[in-house]
C-alpha positions as CSV (number, residue, x, y, z in Angstrom):
1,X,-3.0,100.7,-187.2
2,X,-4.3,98.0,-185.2
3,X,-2.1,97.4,-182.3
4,X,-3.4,93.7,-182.0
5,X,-2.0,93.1,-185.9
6,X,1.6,92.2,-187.0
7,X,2.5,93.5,-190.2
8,X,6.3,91.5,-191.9
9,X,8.0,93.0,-193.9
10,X,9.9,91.7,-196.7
11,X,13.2,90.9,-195.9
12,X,16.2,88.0,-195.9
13,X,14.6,86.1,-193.2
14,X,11.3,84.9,-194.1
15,X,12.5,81.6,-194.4
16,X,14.3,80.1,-191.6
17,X,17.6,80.1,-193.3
18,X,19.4,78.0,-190.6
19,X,17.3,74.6,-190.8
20,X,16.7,75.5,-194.6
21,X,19.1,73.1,-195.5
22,X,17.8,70.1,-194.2
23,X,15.1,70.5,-196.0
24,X,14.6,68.7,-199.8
25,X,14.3,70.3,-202.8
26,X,11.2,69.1,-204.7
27,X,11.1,69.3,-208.6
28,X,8.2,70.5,-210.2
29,X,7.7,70.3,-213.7
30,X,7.2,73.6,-215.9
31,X,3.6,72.5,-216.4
32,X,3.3,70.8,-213.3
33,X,1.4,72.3,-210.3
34,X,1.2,74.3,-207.3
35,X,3.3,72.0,-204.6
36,X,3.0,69.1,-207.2
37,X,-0.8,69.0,-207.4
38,X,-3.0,69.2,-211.1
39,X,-3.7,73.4,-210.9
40,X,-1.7,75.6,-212.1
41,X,0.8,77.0,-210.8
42,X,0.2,80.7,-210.9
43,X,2.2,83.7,-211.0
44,X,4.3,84.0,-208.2
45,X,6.0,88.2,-208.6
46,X,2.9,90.0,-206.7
47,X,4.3,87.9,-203.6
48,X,7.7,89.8,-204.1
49,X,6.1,93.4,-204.6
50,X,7.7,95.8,-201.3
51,X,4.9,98.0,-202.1
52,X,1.9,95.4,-200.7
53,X,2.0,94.7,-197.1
54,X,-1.6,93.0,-196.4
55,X,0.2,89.8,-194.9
56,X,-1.0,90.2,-190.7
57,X,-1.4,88.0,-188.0
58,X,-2.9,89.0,-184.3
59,X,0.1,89.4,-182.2
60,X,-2.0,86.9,-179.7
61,X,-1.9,83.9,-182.5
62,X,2.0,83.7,-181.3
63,X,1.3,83.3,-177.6
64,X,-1.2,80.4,-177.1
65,X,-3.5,80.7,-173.8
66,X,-1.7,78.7,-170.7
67,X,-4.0,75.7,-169.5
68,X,-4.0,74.6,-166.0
69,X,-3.1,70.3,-166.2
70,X,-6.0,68.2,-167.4
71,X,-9.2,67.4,-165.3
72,X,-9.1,63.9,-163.0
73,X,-11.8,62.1,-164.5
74,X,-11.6,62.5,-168.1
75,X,-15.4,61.7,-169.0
76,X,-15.5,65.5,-167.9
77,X,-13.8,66.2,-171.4
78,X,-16.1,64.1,-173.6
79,X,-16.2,66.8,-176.1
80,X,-15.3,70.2,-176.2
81,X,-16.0,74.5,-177.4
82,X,-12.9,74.5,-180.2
83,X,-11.5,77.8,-181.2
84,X,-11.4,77.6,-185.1
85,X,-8.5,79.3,-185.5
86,X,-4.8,78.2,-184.9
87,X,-2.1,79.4,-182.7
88,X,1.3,79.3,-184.3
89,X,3.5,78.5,-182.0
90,X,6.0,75.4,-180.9
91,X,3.8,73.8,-178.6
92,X,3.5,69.9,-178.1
93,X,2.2,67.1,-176.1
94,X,0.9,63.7,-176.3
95,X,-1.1,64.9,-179.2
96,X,1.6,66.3,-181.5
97,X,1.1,64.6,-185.2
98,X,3.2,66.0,-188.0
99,X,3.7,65.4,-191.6
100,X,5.7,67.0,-194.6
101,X,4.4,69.3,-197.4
102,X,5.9,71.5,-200.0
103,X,6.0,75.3,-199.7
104,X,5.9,77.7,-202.6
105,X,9.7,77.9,-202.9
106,X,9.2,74.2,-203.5
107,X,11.0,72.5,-200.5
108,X,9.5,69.8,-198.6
109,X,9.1,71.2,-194.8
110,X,7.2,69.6,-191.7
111,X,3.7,70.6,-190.0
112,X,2.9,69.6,-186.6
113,X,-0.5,70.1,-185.3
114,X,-1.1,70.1,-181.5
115,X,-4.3,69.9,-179.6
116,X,-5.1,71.1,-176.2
117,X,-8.4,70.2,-174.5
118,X,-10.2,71.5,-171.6
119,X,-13.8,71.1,-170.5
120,X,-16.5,73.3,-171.3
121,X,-17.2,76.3,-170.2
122,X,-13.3,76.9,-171.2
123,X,-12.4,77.0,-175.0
124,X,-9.6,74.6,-176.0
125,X,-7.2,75.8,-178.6
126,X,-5.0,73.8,-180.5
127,X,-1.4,75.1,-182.4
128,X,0.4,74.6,-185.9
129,X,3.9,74.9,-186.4
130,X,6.6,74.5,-188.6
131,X,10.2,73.9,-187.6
132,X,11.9,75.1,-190.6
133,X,9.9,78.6,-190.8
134,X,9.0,81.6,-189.2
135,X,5.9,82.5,-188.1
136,X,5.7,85.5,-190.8
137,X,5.2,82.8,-193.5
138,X,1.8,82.7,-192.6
139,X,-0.3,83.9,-195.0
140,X,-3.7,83.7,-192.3
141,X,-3.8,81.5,-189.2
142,X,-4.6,78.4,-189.7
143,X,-8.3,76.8,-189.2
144,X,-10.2,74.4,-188.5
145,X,-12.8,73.9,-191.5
146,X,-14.2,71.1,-190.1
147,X,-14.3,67.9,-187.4
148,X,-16.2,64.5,-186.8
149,X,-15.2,63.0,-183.9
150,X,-11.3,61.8,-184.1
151,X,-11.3,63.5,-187.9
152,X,-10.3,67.1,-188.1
153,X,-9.9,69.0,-191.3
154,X,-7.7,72.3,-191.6
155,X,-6.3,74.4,-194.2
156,X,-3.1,76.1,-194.1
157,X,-2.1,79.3,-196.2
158,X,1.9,79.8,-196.8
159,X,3.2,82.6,-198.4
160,X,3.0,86.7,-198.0
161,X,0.6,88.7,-198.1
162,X,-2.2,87.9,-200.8
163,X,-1.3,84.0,-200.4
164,X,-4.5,83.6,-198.1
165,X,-7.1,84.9,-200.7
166,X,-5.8,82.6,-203.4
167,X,-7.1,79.1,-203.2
168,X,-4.6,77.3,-205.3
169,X,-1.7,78.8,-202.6
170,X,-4.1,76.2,-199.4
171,X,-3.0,73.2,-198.1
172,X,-5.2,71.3,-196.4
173,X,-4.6,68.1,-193.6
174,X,-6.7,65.7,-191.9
175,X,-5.7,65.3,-188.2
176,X,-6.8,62.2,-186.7
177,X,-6.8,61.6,-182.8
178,X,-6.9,57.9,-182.7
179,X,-5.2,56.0,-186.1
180,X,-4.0,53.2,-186.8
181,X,-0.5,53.5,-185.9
182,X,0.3,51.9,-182.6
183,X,3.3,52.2,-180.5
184,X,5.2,49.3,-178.7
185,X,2.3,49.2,-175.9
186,X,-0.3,48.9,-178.3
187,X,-1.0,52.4,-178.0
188,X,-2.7,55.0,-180.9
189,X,-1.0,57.6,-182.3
190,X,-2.2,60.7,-183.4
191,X,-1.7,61.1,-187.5
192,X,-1.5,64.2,-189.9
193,X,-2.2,63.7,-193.5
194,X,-1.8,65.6,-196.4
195,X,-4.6,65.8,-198.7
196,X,-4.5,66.3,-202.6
197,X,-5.6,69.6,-203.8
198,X,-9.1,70.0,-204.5
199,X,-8.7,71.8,-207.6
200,X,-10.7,74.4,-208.8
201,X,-13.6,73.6,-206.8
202,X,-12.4,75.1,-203.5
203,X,-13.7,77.6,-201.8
204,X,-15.6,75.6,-198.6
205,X,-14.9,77.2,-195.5
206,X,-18.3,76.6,-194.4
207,X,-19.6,73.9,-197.0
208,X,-17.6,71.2,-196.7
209,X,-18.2,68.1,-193.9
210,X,-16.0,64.9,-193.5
211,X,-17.1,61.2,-191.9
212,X,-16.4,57.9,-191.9
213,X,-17.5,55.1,-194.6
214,X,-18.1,52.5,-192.5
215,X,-20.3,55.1,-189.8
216,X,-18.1,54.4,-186.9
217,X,-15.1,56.6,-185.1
218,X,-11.8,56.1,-184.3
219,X,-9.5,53.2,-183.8
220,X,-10.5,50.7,-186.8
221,X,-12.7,52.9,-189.0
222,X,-9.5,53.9,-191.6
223,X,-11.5,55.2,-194.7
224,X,-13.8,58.8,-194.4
225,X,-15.2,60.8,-196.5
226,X,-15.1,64.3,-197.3
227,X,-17.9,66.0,-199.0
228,X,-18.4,70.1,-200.1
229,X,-21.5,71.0,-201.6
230,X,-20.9,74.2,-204.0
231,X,-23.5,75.8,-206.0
232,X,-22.2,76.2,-209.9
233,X,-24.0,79.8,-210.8
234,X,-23.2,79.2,-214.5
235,X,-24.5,75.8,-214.9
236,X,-27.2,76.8,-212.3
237,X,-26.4,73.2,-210.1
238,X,-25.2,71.5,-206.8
239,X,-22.4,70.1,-206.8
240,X,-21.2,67.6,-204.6
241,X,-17.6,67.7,-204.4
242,X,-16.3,64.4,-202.5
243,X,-13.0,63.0,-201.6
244,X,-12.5,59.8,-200.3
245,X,-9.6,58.3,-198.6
246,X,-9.8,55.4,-200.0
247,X,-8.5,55.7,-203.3
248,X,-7.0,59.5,-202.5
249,X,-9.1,61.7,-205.1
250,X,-11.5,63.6,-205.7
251,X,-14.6,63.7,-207.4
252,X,-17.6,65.8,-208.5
253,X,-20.9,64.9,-209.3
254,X,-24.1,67.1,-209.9
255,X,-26.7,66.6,-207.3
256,X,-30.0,66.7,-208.9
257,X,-32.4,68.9,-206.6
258,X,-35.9,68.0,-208.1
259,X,-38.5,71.0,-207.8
260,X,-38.0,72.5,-204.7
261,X,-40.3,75.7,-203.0
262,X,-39.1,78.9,-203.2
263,X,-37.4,79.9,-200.3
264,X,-38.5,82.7,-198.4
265,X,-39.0,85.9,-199.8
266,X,-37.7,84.6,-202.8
267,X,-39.4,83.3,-206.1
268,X,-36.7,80.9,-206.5
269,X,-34.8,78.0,-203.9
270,X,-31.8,79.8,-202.4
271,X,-29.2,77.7,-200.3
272,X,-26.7,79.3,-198.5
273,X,-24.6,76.9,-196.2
274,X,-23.1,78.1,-192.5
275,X,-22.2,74.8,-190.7
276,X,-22.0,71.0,-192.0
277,X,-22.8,68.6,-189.6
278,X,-23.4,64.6,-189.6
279,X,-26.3,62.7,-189.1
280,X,-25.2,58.9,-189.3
281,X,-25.3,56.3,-192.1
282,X,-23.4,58.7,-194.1
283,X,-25.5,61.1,-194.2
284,X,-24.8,63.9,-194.1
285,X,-26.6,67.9,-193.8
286,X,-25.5,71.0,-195.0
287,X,-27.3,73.9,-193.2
288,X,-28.4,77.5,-194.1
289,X,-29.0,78.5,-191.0
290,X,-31.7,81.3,-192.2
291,X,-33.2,78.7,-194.1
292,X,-33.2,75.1,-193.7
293,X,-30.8,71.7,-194.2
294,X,-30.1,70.1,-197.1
295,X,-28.7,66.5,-196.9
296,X,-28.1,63.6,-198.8
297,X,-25.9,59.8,-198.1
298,X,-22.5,60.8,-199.4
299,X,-21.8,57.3,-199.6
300,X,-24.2,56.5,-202.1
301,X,-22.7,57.2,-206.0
302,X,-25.9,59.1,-207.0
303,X,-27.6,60.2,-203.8
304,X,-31.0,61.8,-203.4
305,X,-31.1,65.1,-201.5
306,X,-33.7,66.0,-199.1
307,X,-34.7,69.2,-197.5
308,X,-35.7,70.3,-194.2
309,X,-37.2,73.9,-193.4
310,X,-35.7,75.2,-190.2
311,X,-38.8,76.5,-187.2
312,X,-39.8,80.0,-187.6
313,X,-37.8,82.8,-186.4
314,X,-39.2,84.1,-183.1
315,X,-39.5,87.4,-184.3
316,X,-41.1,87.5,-188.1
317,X,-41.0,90.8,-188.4
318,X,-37.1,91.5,-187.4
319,X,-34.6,90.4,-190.2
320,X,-31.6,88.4,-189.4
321,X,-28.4,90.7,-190.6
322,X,-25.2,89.9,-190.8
323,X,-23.4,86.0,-190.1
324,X,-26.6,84.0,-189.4
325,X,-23.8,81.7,-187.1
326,X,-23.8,85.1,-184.4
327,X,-27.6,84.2,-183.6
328,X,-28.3,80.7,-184.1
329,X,-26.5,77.2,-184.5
330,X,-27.6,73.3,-185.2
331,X,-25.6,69.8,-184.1
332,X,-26.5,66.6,-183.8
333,X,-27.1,65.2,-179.6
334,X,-28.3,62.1,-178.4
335,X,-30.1,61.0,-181.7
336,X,-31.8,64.7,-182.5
337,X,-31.2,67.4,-184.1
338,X,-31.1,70.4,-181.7
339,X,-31.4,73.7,-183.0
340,X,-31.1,77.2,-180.9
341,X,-31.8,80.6,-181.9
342,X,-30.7,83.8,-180.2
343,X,-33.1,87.0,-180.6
344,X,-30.7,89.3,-180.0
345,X,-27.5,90.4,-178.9
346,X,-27.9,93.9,-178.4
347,X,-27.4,94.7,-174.6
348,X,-30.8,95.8,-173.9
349,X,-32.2,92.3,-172.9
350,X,-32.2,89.1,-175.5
351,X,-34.8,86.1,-176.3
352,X,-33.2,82.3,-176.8
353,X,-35.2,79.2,-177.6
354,X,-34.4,75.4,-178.8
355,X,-36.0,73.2,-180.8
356,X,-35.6,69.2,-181.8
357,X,-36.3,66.9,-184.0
358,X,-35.3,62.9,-184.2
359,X,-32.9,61.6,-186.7
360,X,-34.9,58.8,-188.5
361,X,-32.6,57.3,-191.1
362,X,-35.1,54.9,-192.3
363,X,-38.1,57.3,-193.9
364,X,-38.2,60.1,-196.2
365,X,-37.3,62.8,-193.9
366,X,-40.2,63.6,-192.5
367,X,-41.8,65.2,-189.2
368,X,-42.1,68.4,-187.1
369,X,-39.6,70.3,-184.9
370,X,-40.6,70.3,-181.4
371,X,-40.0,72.9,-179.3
372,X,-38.4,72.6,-176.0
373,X,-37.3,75.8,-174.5
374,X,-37.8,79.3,-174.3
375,X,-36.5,82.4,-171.6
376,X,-35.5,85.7,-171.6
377,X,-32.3,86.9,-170.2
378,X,-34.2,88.0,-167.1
379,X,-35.3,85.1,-166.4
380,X,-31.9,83.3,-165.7
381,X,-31.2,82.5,-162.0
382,X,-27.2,82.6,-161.1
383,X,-24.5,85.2,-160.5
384,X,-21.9,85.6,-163.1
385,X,-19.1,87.4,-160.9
386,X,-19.7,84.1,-158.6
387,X,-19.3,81.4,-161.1
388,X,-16.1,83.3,-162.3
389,X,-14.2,83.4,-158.9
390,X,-12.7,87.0,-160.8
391,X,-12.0,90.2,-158.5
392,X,-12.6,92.2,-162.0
393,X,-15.7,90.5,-162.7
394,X,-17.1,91.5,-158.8
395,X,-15.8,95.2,-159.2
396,X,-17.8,95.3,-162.2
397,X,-20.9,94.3,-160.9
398,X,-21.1,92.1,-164.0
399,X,-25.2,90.9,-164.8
400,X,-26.2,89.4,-167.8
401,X,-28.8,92.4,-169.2
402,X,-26.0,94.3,-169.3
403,X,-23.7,92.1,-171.9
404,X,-23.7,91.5,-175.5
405,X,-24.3,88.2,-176.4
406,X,-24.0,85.4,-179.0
407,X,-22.5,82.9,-180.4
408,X,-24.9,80.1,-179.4
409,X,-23.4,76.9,-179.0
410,X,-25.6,74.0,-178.4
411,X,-23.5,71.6,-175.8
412,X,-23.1,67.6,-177.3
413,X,-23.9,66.4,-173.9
414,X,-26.0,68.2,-172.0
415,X,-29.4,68.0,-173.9
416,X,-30.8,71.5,-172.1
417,X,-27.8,73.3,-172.5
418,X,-26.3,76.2,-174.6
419,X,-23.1,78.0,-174.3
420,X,-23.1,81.8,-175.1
421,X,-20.3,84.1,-175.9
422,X,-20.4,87.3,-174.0
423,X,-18.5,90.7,-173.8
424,X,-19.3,93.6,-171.4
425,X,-18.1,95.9,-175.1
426,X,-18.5,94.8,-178.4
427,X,-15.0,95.9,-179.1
428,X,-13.5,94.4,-175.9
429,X,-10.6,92.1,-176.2
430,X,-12.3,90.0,-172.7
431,X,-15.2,87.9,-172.9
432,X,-16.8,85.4,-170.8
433,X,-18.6,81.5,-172.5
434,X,-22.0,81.4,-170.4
435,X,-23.3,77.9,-169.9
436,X,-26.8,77.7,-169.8
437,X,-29.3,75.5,-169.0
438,X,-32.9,76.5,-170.8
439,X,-35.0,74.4,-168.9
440,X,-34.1,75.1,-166.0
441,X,-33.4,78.6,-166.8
442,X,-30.0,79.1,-164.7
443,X,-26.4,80.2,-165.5
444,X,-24.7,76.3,-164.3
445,X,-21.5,77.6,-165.4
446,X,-18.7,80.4,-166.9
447,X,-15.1,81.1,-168.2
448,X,-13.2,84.0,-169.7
449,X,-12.5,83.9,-173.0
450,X,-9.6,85.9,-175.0
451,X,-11.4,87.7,-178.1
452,X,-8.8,89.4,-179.3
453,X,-9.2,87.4,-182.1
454,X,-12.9,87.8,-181.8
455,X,-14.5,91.1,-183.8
456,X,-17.4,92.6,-182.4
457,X,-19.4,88.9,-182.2
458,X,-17.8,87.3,-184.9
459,X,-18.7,83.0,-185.0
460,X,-15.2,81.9,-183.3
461,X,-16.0,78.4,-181.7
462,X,-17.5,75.0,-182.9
463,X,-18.0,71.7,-180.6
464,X,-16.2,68.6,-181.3
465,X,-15.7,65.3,-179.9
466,X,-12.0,65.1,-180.6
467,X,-11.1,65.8,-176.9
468,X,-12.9,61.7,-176.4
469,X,-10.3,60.2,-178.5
470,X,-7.5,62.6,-177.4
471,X,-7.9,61.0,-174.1
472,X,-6.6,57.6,-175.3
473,X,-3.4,59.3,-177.0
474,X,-0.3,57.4,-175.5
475,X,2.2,59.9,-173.9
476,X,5.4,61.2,-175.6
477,X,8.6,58.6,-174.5
């Protein structure tokens, strides 16, 4: 058994019994549904069954990392490297938000959802918790599915054991660092909405996006829009699933590709998404990061899709196995579209390079990726035990040939910079976030990095600018 897992057991406690009754009852119909939304509400006895035990969490999601207090000058903390996945634990600060939903045994219970930033090269982390229940009613941890600069979407899975592979059993919120609720000094609070149930049309970890309607962030931008584009293999379509705050619902609408090229190696036009990211004007890009990006205006009712082939891999003749978010990434910075790839992250030596391209709302999409940068591992200037200040790290005689890296994570400020998640073992629960600038070819920076969590090289962070609008969050009275 995995020492870093906690397997519950089924017993008299999973529910909190002592706050239980503060919480409502809610009354669902017979042929209502699951927490009061339109699906069904299925079958409930597998949940019950002693004989399954598959519901786990890492011991570590109950014990979030400490942080020292926050930087002086907080334009250090413009954005930030987010770990996905949630830390369930009773944590709070200025940006605590909370909100009620209803759980399986059909009582209405509180959320909160707590942020914690710190600059890059250190991961931020942020916690979920629920007063009224322990943390064994956790299906899965929670996660972060996506962000757009004060929006953040996560889903939540209550329940035992098979809860977390059943999409009708997810809840998903919309944390928002900078609403429009003000306290008495004119201050923004921090929100946490509850959004209806997608349906049947779930299952976007990596598809779905959300932005704004009006193409701005924060403070007086209310409305966004979230959009997941699924392919239907029995109709053989796109569909663009969208919800917009607006009017609370969702909607679905076939997007009409046109005759597109066969992808590569294929006969036929294969998109497979990793990462969603926003271009401006509503537009936004869903990206197969083996292929290309495929975007449309999610504002418009019928939008037009477009397609973008992503540059050549650096190596044609090596084929890019397993997640395709291990060796390469794409976000939007400073008007462009930067894109990095990673060779390699077997320990014998690695190749990374970046390209770019300009976001031009106004045509049909067109142009060229330029690229900007390319070095070998070798070639990088700077002394990791150094940067780290850690007694370990010198005993080790730590150098960069010698690690396994990935994870590329292309930095929202720096236009020359990548961060890269390393580990001396593939299996090691220590790693260490490189910050790297590929012009200039040096290591400018390094933290350790918990991977307990982390399997082998498995994609674990994203960037996000939430940490700007955290800033402005009043404090707690």
């Amino acid at each position: 058994m995995d020492v870093n897992m906690v397997l519950f057991d089924d017993d008299d406690d999973y529910w909190d019994k002592e706050e239980e009754e503060d919480d409502e009852r809610v009354e669902v119909p017979k042929s209502g549904g699951v927490y009061g939304y339109d699906v069904p509400f299925p079958n409930m006895d597998f949940l019950d069954d002693p004989e399954e035990n598959d519901l786990y969490l890492f011991k570590v999601s109950l014990c979030p990392p400490s942080h020292p207090p926050p930087p002086a000058d907080p334009g250090c903390c413009s954005w930030v490297l987010l770990d996905r996945t949630a830390y369930v634990a009773d944590h709070a600060n200025a940006t605590t938000a909370n909100t009620f939903f209803t759980t399986r045994d059909r009582r209405r219970r509180e959320i909160r959802v707590t942020f914690f930033p710190a600059p890059p090269p250190r991961v931020s982390h942020f916690c979920v918790h629920c007063p009224s229940m322990k943390p064994e009613c956790f299906a899965v941890e929670p996660l972060i599915i996506a962000t757009h600069e004060e929006l953040v979407l996560l889903r939540v899975a209550i329940g035992r054991r098979h809860a977390s592979y059943f999409h009708e059993l997810h809840d998903f919120f919309v944390y928002r660092a900078d609403s429009s609720t003000t306290n008495n000094n004119g201050g923004r609070h921090p929100s946490l909405d509850l959004l209806p149930h997608p349906g049947d049309c779930y299952s976007f970890d990596c598809q779905v996006g959300i932005t704004h309607c009006d193409g701005g962030g924060g403070g007086g931008h209310e409305h966004y829009i979230i959009a997941a584009l699924m392919f239907d293999s029995s109709r053989k379509v796109y569909d663009l699933h969208r919800f917009h705050s607006k009017n609370g619902s969702w909607s679905t609408k076939a997007l009409h590709l046109g005759t597109m090229e066969p992808s590569p190696g294929l006969t036929f036009f294969f998109h497979d998404t990793y990462k969603v990211i926003t271009l401006g004007g509503g537009f936004m890009a869903w990206v197969d990061l083996r292929r290309g990006i495929l975007l449309c205006d999610v504002l418009l009712d019928d939008p037009e899709p477009h397609f973008i082939p992503l540059p050549p891999p650096l190596k044609d003749d090596k084929e890019l196995i397993g997640d395709a978010r291990e060796f390469r990434d794409i976000a939007v910075v400073h008007g462009y579209i930067k894109y990095v790839e990673i060779q390699s992250y077997i320990s014998d030596g690695w190749v990374a390079a970046t390209w770019s391209r300009k976001i031009t709302l106004e045509d049909s999409w067109e142009g060229d990726w330029r690229k900007d940068c390319e070095l070998h591992v070798s070639d990088i200037s700077g002394s990791l035990p150094e940067l780290l200040g850690d007694e370990e790290a010198r005993t080790a005689q730590l150098n960069l040939q010698s690690l396994h890296t990935g994870n590329p994570t292309i930095s929202l400020q720096d236009d020359d910079v990548v961060y890269f998640l390393a580990k001396v073992g593939l299996r090691d629960d220590k790693s260490y976030v490189l910050a790297v600038n590929m012009r200039s070819k040096t290591l400018q920076g390094a933290a350790c990095f918990g991977a307990e969590r982390v399997l082998d090289m498995n994609f674990t962070c994203t960037q996000s600018r939430i940490s700007h609008y955290l800033r402005n969050t009043p404090g707690k009275s």
